[in-house]
Biopython code that builds the backbone (N, CA, C, O; Angstrom):
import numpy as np
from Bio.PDB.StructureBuilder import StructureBuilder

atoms = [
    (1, "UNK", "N", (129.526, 106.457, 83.763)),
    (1, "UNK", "CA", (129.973, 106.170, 85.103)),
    (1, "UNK", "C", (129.056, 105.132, 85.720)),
    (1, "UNK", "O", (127.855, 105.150, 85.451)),
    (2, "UNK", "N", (129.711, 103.993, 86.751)),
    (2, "UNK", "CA", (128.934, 102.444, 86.823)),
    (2, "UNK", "C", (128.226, 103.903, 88.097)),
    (2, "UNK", "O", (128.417, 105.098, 88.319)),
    (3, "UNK", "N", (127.083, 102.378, 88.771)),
    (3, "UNK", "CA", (126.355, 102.917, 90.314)),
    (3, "UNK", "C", (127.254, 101.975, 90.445)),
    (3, "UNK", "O", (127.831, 101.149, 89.739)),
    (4, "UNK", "N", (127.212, 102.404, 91.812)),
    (4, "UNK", "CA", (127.692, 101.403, 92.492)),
    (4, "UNK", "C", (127.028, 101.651, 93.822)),
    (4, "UNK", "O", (126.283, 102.620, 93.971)),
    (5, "UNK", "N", (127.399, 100.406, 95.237)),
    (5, "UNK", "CA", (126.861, 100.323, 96.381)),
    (5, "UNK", "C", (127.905, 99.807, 97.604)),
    (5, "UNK", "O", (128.841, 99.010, 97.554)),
    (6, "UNK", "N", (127.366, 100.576, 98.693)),
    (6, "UNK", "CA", (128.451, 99.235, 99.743)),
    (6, "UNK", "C", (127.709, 98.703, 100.509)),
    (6, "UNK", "O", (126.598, 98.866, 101.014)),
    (7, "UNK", "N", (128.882, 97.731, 100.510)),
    (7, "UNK", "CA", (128.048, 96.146, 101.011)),
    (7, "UNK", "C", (128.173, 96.223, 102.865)),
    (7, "UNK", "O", (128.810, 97.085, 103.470)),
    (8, "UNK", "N", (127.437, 95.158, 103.465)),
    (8, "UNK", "CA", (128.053, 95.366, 105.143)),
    (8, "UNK", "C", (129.063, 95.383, 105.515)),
    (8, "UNK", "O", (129.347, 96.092, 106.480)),
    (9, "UNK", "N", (130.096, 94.519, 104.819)),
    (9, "UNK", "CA", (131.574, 94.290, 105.193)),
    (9, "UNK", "C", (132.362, 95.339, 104.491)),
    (9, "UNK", "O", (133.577, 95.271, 104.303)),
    (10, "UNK", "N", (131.664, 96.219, 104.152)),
    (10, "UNK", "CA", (132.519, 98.010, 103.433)),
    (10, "UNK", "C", (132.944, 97.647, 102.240)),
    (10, "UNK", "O", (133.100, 98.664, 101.565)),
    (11, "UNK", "N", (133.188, 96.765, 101.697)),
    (11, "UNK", "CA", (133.187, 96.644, 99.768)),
    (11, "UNK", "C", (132.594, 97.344, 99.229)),
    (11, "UNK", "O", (131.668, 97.860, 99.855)),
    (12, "UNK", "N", (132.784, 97.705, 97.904)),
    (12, "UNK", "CA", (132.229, 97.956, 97.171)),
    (12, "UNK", "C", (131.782, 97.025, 96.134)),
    (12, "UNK", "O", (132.530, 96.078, 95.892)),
    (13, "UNK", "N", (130.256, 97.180, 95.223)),
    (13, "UNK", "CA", (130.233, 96.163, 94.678)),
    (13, "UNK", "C", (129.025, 97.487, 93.565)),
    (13, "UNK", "O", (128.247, 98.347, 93.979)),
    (14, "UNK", "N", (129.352, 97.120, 92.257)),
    (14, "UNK", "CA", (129.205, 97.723, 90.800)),
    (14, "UNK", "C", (127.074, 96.816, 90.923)),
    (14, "UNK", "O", (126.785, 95.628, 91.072)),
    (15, "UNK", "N", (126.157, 97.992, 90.783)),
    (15, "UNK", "CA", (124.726, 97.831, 90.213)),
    (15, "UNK", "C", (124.654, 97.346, 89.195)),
    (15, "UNK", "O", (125.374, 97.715, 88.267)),
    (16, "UNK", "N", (123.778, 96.399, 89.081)),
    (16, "UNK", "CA", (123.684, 95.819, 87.618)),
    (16, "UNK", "C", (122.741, 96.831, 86.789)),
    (16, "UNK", "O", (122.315, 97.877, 87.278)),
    (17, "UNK", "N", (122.545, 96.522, 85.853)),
    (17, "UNK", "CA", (121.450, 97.262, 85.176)),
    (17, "UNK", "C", (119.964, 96.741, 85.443)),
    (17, "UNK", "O", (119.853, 95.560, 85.112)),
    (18, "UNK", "N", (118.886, 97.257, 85.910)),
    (18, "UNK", "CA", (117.473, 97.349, 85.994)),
    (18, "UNK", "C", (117.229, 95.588, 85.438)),
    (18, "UNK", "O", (116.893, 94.608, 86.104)),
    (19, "UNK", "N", (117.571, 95.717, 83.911)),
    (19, "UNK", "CA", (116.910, 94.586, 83.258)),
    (19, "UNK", "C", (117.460, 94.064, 82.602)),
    (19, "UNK", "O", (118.493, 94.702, 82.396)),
    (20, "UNK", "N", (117.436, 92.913, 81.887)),
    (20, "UNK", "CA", (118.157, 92.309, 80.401)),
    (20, "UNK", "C", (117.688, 92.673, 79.109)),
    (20, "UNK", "O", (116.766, 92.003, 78.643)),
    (21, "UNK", "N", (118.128, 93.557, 78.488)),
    (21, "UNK", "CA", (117.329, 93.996, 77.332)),
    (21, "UNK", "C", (117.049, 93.324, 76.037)),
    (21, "UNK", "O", (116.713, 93.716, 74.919)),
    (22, "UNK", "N", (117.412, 91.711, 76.801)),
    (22, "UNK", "CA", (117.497, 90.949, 75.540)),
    (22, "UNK", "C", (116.203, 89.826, 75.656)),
    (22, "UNK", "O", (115.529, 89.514, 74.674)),
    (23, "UNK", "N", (116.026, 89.392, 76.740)),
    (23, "UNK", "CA", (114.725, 89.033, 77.750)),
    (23, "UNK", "C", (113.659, 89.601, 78.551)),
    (23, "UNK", "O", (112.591, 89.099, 78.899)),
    (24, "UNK", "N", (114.251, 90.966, 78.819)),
    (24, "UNK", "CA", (113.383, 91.786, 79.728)),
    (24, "UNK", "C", (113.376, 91.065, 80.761)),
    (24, "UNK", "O", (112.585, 91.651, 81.500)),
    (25, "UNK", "N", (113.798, 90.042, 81.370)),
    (25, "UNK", "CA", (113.856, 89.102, 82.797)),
    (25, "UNK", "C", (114.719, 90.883, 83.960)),
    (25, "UNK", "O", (115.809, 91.382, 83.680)),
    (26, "UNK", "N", (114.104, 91.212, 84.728)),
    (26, "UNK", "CA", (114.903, 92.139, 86.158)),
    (26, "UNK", "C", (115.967, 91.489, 86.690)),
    (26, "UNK", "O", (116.055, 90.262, 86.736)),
    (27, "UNK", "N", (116.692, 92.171, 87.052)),
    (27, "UNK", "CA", (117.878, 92.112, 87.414)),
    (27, "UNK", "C", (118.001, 92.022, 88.516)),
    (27, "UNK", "O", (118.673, 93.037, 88.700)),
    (28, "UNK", "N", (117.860, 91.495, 89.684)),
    (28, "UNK", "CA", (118.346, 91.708, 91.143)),
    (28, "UNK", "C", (119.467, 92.463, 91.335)),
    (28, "UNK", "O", (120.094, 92.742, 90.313)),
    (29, "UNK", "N", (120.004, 92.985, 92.685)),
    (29, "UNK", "CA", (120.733, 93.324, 93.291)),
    (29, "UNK", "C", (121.663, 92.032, 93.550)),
    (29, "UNK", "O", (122.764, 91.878, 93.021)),
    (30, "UNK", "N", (120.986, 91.022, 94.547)),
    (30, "UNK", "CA", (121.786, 90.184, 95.278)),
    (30, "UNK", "C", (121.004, 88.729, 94.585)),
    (30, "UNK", "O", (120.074, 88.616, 93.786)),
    (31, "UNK", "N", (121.695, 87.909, 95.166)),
    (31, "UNK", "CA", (120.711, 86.374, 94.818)),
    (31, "UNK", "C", (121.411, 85.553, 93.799)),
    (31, "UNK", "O", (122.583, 85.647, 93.434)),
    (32, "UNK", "N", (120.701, 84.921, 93.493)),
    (32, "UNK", "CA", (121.289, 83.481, 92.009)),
    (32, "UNK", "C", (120.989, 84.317, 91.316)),
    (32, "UNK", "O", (121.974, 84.724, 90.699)),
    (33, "UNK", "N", (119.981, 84.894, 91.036)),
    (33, "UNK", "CA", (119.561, 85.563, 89.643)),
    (33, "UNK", "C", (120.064, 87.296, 89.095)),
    (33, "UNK", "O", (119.725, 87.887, 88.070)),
    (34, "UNK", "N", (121.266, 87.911, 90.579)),
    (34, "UNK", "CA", (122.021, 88.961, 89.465)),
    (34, "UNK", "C", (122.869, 88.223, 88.307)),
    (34, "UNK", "O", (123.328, 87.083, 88.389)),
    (35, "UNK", "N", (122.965, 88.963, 87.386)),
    (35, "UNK", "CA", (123.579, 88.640, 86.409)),
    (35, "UNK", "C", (125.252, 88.779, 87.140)),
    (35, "UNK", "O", (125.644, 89.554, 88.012)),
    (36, "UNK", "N", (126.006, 87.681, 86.378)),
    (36, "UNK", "CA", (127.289, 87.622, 86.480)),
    (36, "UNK", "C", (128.170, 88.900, 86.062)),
    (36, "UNK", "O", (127.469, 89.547, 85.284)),
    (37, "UNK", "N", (129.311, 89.488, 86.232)),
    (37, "UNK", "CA", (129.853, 90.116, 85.635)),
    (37, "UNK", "C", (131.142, 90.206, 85.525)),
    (37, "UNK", "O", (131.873, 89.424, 86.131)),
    (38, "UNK", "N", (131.584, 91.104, 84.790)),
    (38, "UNK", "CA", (133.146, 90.791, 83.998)),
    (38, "UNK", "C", (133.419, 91.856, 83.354)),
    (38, "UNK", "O", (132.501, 92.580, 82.970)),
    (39, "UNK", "N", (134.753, 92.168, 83.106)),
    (39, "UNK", "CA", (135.520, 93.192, 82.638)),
    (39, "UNK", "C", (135.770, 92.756, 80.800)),
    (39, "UNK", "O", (136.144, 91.648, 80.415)),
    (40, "UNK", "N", (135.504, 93.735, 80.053)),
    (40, "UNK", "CA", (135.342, 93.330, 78.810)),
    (40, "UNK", "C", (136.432, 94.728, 78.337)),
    (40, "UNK", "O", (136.229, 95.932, 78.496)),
    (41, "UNK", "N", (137.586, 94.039, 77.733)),
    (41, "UNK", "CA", (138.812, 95.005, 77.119)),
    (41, "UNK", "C", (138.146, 95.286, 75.403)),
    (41, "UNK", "O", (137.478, 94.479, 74.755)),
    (42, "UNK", "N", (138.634, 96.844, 74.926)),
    (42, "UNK", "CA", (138.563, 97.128, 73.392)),
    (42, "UNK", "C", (139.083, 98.164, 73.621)),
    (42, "UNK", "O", (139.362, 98.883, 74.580)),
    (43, "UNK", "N", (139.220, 98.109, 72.042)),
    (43, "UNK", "CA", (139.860, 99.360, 71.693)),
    (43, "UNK", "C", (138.992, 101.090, 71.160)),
    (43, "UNK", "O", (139.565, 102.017, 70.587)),
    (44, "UNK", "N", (137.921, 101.056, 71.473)),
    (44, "UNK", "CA", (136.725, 102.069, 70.867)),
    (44, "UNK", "C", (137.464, 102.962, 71.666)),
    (44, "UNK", "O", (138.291, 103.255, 70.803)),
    (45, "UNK", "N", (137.754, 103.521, 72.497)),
    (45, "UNK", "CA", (138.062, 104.592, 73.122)),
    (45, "UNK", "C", (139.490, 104.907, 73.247)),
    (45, "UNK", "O", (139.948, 105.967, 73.672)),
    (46, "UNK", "N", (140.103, 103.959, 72.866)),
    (46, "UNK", "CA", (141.754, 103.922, 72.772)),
    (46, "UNK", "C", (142.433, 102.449, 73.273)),
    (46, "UNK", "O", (141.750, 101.630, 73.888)),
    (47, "UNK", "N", (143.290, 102.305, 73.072)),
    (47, "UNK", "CA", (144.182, 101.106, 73.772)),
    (47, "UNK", "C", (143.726, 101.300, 75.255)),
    (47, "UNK", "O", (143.840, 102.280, 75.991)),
    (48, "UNK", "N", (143.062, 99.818, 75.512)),
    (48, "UNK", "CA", (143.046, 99.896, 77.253)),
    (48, "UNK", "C", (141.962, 99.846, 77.544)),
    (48, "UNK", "O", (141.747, 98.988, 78.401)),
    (49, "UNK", "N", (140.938, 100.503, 77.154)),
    (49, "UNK", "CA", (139.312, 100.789, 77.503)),
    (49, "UNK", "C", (139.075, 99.147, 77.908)),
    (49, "UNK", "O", (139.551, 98.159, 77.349)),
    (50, "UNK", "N", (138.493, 99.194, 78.659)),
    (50, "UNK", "CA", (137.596, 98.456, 79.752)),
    (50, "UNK", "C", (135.859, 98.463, 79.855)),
    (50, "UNK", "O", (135.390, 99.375, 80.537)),
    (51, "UNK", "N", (135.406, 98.013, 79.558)),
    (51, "UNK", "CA", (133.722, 97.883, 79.927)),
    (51, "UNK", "C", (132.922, 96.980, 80.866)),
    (51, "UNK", "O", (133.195, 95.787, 80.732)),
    (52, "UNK", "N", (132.254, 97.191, 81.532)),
    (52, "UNK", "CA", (131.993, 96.540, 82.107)),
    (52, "UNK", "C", (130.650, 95.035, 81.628)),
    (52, "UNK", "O", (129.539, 95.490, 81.353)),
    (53, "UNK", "N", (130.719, 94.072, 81.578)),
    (53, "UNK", "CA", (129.754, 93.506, 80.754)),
    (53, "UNK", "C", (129.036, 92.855, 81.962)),
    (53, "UNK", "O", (129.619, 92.564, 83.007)),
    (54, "UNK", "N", (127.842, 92.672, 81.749)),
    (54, "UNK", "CA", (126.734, 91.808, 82.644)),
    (54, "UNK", "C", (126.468, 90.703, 81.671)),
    (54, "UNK", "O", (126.598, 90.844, 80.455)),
    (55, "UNK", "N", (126.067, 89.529, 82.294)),
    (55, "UNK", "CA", (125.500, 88.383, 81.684)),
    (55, "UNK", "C", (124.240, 88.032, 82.186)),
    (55, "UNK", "O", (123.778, 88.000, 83.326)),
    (56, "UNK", "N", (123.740, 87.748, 80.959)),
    (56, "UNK", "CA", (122.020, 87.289, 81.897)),
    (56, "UNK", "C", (121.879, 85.660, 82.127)),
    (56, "UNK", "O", (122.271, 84.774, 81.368)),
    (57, "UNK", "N", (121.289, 85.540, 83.236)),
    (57, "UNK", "CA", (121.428, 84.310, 83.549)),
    (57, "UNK", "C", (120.215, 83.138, 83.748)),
    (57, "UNK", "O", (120.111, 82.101, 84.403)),
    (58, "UNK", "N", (119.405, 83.861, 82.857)),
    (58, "UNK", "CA", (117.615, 83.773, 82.282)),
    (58, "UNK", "C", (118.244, 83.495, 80.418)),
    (58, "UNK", "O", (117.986, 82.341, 80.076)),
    (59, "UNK", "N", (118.628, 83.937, 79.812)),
    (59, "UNK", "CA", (118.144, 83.892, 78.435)),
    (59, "UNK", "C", (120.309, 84.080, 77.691)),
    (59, "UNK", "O", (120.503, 84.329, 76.502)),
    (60, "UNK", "N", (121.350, 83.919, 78.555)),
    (60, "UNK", "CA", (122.795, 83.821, 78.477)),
    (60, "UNK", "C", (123.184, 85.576, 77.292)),
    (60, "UNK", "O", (124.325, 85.692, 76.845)),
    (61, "UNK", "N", (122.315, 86.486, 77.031)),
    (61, "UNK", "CA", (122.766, 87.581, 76.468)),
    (61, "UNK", "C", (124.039, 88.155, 77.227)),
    (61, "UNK", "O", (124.480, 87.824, 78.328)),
    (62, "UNK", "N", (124.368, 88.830, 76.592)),
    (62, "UNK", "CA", (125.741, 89.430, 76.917)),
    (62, "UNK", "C", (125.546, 90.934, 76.913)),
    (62, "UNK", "O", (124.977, 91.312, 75.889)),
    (63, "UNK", "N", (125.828, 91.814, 77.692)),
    (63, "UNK", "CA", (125.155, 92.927, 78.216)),
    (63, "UNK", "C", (126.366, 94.077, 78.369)),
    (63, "UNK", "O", (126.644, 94.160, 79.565)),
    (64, "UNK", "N", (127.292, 95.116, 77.457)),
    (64, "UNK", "CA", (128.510, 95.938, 77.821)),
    (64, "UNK", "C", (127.965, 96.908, 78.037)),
    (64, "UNK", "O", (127.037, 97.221, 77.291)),
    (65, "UNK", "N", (128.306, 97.704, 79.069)),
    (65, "UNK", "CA", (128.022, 99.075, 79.334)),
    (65, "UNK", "C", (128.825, 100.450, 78.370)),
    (65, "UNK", "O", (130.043, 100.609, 78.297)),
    (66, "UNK", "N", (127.989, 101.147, 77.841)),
    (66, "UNK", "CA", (129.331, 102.299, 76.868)),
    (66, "UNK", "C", (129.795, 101.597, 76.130)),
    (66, "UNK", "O", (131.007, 101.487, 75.946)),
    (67, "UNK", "N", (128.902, 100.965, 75.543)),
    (67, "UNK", "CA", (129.565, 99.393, 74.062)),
    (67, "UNK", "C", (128.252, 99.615, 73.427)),
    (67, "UNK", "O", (127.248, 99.432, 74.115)),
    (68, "UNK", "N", (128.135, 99.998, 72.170)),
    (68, "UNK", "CA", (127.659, 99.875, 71.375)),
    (68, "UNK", "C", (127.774, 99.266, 70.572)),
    (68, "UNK", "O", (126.875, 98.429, 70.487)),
    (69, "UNK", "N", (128.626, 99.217, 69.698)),
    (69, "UNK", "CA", (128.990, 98.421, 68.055)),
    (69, "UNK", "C", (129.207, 96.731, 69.066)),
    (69, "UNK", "O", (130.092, 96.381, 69.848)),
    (70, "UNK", "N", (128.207, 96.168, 68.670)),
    (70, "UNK", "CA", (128.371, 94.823, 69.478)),
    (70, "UNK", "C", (128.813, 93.952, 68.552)),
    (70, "UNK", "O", (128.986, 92.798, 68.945)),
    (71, "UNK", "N", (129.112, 94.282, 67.069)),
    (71, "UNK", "CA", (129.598, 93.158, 65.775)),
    (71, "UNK", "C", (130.958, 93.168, 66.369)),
    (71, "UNK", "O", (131.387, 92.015, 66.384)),
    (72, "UNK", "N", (131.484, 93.697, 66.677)),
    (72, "UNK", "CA", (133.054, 94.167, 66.668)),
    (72, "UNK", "C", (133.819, 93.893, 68.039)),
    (72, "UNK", "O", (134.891, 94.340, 68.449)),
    (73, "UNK", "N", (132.829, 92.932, 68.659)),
    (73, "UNK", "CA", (133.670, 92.472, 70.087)),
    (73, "UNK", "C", (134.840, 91.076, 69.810)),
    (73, "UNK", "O", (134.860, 90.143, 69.007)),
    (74, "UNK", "N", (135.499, 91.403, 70.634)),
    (74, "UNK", "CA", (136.301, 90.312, 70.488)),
    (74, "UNK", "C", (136.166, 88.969, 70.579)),
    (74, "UNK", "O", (135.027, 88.569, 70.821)),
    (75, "UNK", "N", (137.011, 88.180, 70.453)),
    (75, "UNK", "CA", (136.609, 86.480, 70.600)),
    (75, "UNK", "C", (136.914, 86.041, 71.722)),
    (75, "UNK", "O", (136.299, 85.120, 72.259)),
    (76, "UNK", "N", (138.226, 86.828, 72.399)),
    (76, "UNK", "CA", (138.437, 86.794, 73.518)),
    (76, "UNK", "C", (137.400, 87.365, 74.121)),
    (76, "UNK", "O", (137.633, 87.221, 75.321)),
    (77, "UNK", "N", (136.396, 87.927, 73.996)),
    (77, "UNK", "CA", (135.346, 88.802, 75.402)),
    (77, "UNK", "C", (134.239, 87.767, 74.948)),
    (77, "UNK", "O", (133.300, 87.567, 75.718)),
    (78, "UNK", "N", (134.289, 87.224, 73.967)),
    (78, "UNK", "CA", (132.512, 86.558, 73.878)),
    (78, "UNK", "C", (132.680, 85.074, 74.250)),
    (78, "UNK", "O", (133.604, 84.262, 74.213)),
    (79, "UNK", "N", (131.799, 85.071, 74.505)),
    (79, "UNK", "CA", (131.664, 83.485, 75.101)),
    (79, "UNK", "C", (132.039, 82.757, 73.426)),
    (79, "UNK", "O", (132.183, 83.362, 72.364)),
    (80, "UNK", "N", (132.106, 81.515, 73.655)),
    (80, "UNK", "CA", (132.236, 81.091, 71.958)),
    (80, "UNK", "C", (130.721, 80.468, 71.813)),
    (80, "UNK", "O", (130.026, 79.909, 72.662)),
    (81, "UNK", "N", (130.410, 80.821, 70.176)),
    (81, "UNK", "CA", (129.007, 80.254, 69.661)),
    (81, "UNK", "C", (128.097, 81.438, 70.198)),
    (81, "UNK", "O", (126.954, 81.117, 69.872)),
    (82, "UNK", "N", (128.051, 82.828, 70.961)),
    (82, "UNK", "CA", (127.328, 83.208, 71.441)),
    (82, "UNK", "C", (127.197, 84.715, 69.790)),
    (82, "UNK", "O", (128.043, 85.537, 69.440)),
    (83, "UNK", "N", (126.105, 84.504, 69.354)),
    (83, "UNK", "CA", (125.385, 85.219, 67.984)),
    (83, "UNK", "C", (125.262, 86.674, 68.318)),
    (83, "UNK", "O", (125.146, 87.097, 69.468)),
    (84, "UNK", "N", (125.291, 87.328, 67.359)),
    (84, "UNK", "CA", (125.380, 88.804, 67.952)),
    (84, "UNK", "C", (123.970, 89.150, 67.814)),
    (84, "UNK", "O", (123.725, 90.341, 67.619)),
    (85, "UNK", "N", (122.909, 88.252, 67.886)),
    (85, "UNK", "CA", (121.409, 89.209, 68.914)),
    (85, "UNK", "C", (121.675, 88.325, 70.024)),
    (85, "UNK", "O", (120.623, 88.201, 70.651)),
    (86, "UNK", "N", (122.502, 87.729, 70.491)),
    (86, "UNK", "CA", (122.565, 87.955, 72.080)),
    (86, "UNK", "C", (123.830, 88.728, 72.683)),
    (86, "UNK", "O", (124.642, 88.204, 73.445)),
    (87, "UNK", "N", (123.879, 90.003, 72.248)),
    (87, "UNK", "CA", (125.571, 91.039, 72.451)),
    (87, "UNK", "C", (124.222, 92.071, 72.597)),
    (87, "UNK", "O", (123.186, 91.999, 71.938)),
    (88, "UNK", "N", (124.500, 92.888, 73.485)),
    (88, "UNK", "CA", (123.733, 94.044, 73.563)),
    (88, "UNK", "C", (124.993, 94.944, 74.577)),
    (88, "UNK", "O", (125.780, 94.661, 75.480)),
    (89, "UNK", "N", (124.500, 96.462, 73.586)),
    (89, "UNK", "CA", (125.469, 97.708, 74.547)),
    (89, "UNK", "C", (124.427, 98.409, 74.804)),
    (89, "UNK", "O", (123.478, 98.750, 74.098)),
    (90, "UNK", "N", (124.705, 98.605, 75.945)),
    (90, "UNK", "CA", (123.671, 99.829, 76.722)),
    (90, "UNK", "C", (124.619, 101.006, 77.306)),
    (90, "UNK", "O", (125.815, 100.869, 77.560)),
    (91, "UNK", "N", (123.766, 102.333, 77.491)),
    (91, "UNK", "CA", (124.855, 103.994, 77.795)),
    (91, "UNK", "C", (125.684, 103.008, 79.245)),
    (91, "UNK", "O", (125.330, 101.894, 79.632)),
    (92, "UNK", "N", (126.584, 103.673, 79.683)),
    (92, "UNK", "CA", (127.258, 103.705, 81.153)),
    (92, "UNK", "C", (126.395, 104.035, 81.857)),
    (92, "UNK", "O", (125.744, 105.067, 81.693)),
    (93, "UNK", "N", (126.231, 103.228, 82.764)),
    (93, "UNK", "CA", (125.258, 103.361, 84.239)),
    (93, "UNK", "C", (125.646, 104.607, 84.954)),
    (93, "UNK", "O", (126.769, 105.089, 85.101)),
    (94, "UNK", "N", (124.843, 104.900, 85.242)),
    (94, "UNK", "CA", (125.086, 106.006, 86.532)),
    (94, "UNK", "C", (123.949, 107.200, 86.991)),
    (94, "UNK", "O", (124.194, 107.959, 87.929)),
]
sb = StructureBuilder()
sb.init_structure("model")
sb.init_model(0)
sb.init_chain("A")
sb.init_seg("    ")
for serial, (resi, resn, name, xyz) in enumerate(atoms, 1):
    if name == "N":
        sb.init_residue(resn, " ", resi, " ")
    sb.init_atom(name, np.array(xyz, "f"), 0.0, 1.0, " ", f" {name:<3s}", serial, name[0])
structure = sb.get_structure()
């Protein structure tokens, strides 16, 4: 399960993770330097599953939450040219 937070204007908006585990560079909350994020589709859990992926924006790793097997991502979810030691899965936030 993501954290999540609300913002002043009552949104909601999804916590990144602490750090990049591929740089160790911290993660902000807010600023240039949270990592980007994006919805990353597979099939590990059934047709449909959704993950949430962070990007680091220090060292370009690719970061899925509740994604482990990082050989096995799609071509559609990876950036192109991006090597699988920069794919990292970390547990679901929460």
């Amino acid at each position: 399960m993501s954290r999540w937070r609300q913002l002043p204007n009552h949104h909601w908006e999804k916590i990144p993770p602490d750090y990049c585990p591929g740089c160790g560079s911290g993660w902000p909350q807010d600023g240039p330097w949270r990592p980007t994020e994006r919805a990353m589709g597979c099939g590990c859990h059934g047709i449909g599953t959704r993950h949430t992926a962070w990007g680091c924006r220090i060292c370009g790793a690719l970061v899925a939450e509740g994604r482990d097997e990082v050989t096995r991502w799609g071509v559609a979810h990876t950036p192109v040219g991006l090597p699988a030691d920069a794919r990292w899965g970390i547990p679901e936030q929460g």
